[in-house]
C-alpha positions in Angstrom: -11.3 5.3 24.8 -8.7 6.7 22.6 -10.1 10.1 21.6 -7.8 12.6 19.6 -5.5 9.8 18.9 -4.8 8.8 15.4 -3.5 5.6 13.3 -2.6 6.3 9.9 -1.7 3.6 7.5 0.2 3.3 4.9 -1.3 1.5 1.6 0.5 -0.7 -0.6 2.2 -3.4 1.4 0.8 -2.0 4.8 -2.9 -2.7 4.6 -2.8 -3.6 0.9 -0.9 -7.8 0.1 0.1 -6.3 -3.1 2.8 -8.9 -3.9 0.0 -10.8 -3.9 -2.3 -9.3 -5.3 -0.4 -8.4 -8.3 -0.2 -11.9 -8.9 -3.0 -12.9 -9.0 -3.6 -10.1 -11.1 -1.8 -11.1 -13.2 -2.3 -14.8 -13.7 -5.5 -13.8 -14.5 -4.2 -10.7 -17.2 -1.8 -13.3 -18.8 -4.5 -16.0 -19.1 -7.1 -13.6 -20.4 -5.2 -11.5 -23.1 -3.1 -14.9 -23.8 0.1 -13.1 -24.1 2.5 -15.9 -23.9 2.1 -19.5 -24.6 1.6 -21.5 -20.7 5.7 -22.4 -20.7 6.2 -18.9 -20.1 3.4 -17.5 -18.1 5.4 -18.2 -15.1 8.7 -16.4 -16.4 6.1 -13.4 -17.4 4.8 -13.0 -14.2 8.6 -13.1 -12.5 10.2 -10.6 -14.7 6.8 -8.4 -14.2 7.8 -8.5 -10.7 10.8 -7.4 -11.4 10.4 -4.5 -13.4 8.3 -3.3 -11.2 10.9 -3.0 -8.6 8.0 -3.0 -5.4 5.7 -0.2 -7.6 8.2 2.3 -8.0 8.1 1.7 -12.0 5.3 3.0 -13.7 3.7 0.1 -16.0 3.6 1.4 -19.0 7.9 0.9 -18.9 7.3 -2.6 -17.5 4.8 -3.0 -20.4 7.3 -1.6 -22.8 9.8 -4.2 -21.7 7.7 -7.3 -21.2 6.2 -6.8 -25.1 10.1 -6.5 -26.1 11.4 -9.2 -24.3 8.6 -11.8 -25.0 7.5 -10.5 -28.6 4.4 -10.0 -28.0 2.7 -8.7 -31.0 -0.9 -9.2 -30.6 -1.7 -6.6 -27.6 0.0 -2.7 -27.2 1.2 -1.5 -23.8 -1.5 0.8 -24.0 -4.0 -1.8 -23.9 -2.2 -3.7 -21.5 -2.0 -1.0 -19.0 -5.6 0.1 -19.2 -6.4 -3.2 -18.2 -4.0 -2.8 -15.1 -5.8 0.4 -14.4 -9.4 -0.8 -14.5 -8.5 -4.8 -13.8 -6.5 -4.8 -10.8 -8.2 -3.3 -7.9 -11.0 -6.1 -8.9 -7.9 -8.7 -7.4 -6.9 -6.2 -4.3 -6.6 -8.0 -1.4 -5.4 -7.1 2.4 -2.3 -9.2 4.9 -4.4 -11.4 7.0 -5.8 -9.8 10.0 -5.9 -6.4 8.9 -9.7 -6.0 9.2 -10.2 -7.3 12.3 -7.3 -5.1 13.8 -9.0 -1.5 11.9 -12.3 -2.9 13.3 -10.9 -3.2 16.9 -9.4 -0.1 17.0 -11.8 2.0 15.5 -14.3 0.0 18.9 -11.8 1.7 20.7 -12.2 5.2 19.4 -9.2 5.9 17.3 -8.9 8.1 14.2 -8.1 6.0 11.0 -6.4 7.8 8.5 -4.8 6.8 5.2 -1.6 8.1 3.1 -0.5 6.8 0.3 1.9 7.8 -2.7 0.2 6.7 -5.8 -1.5 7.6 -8.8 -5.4 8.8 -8.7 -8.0 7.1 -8.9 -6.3 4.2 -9.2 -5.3 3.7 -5.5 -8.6 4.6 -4.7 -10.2 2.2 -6.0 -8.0 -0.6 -4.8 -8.0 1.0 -1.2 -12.0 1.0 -1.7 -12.2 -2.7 -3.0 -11.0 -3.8 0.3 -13.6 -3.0 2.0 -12.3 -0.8 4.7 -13.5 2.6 3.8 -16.1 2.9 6.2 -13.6 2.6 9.5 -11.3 5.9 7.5 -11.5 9.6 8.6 -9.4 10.6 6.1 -7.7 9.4 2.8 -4.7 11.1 0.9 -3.6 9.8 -2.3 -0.6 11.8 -3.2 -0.9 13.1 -6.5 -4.6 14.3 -5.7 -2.9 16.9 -3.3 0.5 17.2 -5.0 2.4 15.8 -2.1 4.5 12.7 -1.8 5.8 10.9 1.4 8.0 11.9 3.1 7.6 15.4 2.5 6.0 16.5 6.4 3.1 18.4 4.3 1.5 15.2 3.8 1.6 13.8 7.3 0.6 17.3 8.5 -2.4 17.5 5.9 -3.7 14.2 7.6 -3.5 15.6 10.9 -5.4 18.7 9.7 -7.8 16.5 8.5 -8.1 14.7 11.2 -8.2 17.0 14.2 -4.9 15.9 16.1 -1.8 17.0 16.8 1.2 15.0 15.1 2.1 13.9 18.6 -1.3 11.8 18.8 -0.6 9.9 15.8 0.9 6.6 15.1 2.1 5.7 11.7 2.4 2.5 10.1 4.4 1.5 7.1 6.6 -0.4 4.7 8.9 2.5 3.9 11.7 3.5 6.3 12.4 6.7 4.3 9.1 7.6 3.1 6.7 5.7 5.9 9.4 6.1 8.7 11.5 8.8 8.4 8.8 10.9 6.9 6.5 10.5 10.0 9.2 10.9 12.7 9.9 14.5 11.1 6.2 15.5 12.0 6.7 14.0 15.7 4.7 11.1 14.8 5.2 7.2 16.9 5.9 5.5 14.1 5.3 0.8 13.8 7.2 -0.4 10.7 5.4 -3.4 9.4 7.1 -6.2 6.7 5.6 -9.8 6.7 9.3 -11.3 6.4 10.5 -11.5 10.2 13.9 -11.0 8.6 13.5 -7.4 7.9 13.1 -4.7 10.4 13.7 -0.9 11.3 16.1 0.2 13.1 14.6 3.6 13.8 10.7 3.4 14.0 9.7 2.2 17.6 7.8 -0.7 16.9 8.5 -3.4 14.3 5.3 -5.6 12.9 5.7 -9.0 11.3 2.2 -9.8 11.3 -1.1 -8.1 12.0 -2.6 -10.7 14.6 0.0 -9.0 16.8 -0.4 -5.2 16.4 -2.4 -4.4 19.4 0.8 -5.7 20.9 3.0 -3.6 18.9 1.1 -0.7 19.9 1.3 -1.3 23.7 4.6 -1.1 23.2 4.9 2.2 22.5 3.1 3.7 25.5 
């Protein structure tokens, strides 16, 4: 058993397929407002992607810009953007294996604990719309607590929550500066995970292409 040891997970591209998620998100947004004729939906969905720049653009800019750029007249970015708000978790969707992994090492008496820098509630509810709650000790949204990766507070307010010492935990995550870096200042192991094979980390001490693998990634730290 694994008692007093701790996992904590990053969200969006960690646990959370966002790229596609987001897609299918909005395929189904672009279809359902009708906000460009079919020749284009493709081309609307790209540059969406784009703007967004991996989340770090809030939408109601990419909004902004998509109405400009394709003239869309009939719908307000306000509108649009409520419906990402209350529309996408309802498309949220994890990288293949994911559950089976959190089930398997919760069986083997880890911690679970969650950090992610995001808006509340809306990364709540697309962490609770994959179904995973359940197996989690501890959740941290960053703006609920007024912390953001990688400021060590965070990491250390999940350890407090969690009842271990930063040494006992393993982080996992997309972000080499706020996932990585962030958790190494704290003293935590840290697995950096990316589903291309192409791109790794040179400082966390385990890289992860694909979840099916992880227990393997995390022998490899011991």
């Amino acid at each position: 058993m694994n008692q007093n040891k701790a996992i904590i997970f990053d969200l969006d591209q960690t646990l959370l397929d966002r790229t596609t998620s987001l897609i299918k998100f909005l395929t189904w947004q672009v279809n359902f407002f009708q906000l460009v004729p079919a020749y284009d939906r493709e081309k609307f969905i790209q540059r969406f992607l784009e703007l967004d720049d991996n989340g770090k653009v809030w939408k109601d800019r990419v909004y902004e810009n998509l109405i400009h750029e394709f003239s869309i007249q009939h719908h307000s970015k306000e509108i649009l953007l409520a419906s990402y708000i209350n529309d996408f978790n309802k498309f949220s969707c994890c990288f293949e294996h994911v559950k089976n992994i959190i089930i398997q090492l919760k069986q083997q008496g880890y911690l679970i604990g969650l950090i992610s820098n995001g808006r509340t509630p809306f990364q709540e509810h697309n962490f609770y719309a994959l179904g995973l709650t359940e197996f989690f000790s501890s959740t941290i949204v960053s703006e609920a607590v007024g912390l953001r990766k990688p400021d060590p507070a965070i990491f250390l307010l999940s350890c407090q929550q969690l009842g271990v010492h930063p040494k006992d935990c393993i982080f996992v995550g997309d972000n080499e500066l706020a996932d990585i870096q962030g958790a190494k200042s704290v003293g935590m192991k840290t697995i950096f995970f990316h589903p291309n094979p192409a791109i790794s980390s040179a400082i966390a001490d385990q890289n992860l292409h694909d979840f099916k693998n992880f227990i393997e990634a995390l022998k490899g730290l011991d």
